[in-house]
C-alpha positions, 0 to 999 in steps of 0.5 A: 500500500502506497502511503500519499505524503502530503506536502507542508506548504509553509508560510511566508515569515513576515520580513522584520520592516514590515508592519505588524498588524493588529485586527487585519490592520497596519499599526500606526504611530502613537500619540506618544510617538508624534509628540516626540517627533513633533518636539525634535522638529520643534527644537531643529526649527527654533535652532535654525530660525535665528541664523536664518533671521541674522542671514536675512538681516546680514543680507539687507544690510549688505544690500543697503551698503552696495546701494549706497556705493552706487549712488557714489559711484553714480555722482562720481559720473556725474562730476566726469560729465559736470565738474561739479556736484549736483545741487543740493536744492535751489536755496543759496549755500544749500539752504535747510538741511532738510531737502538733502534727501530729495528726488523730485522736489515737485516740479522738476528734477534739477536738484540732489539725487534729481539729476542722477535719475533724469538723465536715465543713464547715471542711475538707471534704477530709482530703487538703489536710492531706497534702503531695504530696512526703511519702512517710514511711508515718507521715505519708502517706495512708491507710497501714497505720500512717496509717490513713484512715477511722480506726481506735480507738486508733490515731492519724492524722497530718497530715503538716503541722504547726501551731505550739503556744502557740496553743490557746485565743488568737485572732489579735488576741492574735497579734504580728505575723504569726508562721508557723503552719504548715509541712511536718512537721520533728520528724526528719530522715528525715522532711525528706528523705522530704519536700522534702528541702532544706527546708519550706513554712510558712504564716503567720498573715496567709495567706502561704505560702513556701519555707523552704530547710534551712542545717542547722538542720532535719536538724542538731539535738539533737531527741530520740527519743523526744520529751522536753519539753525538745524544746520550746525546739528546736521553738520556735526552729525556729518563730522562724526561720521567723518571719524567713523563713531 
């Protein structure tokens, strides 16, 4: 009598990465599980969000001193075709301090950073007269009170500005390498809507630097409305940056 062997069919063993099922179901993560995963995700993120945030304030500020390189570069070229600087206003020996950031006075183009855009070659981008930290709407582009293309009898601000005693002078006439121009300084508010503890400023041989406040800028007797005698505050201003403090 022959005897039938029957074959044992054996199961396939489950691979050790394969799901574990519980009820014909796979198995999840845990609450617990999450949380953890949650937690390492929120640590790796509070890490990395102040070096991002340093970058992106390193990367402005870098911006904002190119920027202003280029505004000297562009009056360099300027007083190549001109011999001279530009005017600073239509007032005699520069007049008030105040109109140092000026664009568009209103009416033409003929005075400051004017003549820099108007003749659509010395400075082709009106944007490089705008500092990336600036948010007063005064000094910011194209606002409703900064308006951009211009509008008749309104003024249009840079939110730099150049120092004055320049017009009519070429660089020879110049001693030493004074600052030319910098970050807007003429109110507090409008330091702090800026770079807050301090300026950039550019100097007449094309060198930009930080220029931190130790008071001077946000603790002064300026007044407002702008007064003449304002001048010799300014001017001080201008001679400090002149050393570098």
């Amino acid at each position: 009598m022959i005897k039938t062997v029957k074959k044992k069919t054996s199961r396939p063993k489950l691979l050790s990465n394969q799901f574990h099922s519980v009820g014909g179901r796979a198995r999840g993560f845990t609450l617990l599980e999450l949380l953890v995963v949650i937690g390492i995700l929120s640590l790796i993120m509070s890490i990395l969000l102040p070096s991002l945030k340093k970058a992106r304030i390193q990367a402005k500020n870098t911006q904002c001193l190119n920027r202003l390189r280029a505004i000297m570069v562009a009056n360099t070229m300027y007083i190549q075709d001109h011999g001279r600087f530009p005017a600073l206003n239509n007032m005699p020996d520069d007049g008030t301090w105040q109109y140092n950031y000026l664009i568009y006075d209103g009416r033409d183009f003929e005075s400051n950073f004017g003549p820099l855009i108007d003749d659509g070659r010395t400075l082709e981008n009106v944007k490089v007269l705008y500092c990336p930290f600036q948010t007063d709407p005064f000094h910011s582009f194209a606002t409703a009170e900064n308006p951009w293309p211009v509008v008749s009898l309104l003024d249009t601000r840079s939110s730099y500005g150049r120092r004055y005693h320049l017009s009519g002078k070429s660089i020879s006439q110049l001693k030493r390498t004074p600052a030319f121009a910098a970050d807007v300084f003429h109110l507090p508010k409008v330091i702090k809507s800026g770079h807050k503890t301090g300026v950039n400023a550019v100097y007449i041989d094309g060198h930009a630097s930080w220029i931190r406040d130790d008071g001077f800028l946000t603790d002064n007797e300026l007044t407002h409305p702008f007064e003449v005698e304002d001048n010799d505050i300014v001017e001080d201003i201008w001679d400090r940056f002149n050393e570098g403090r």
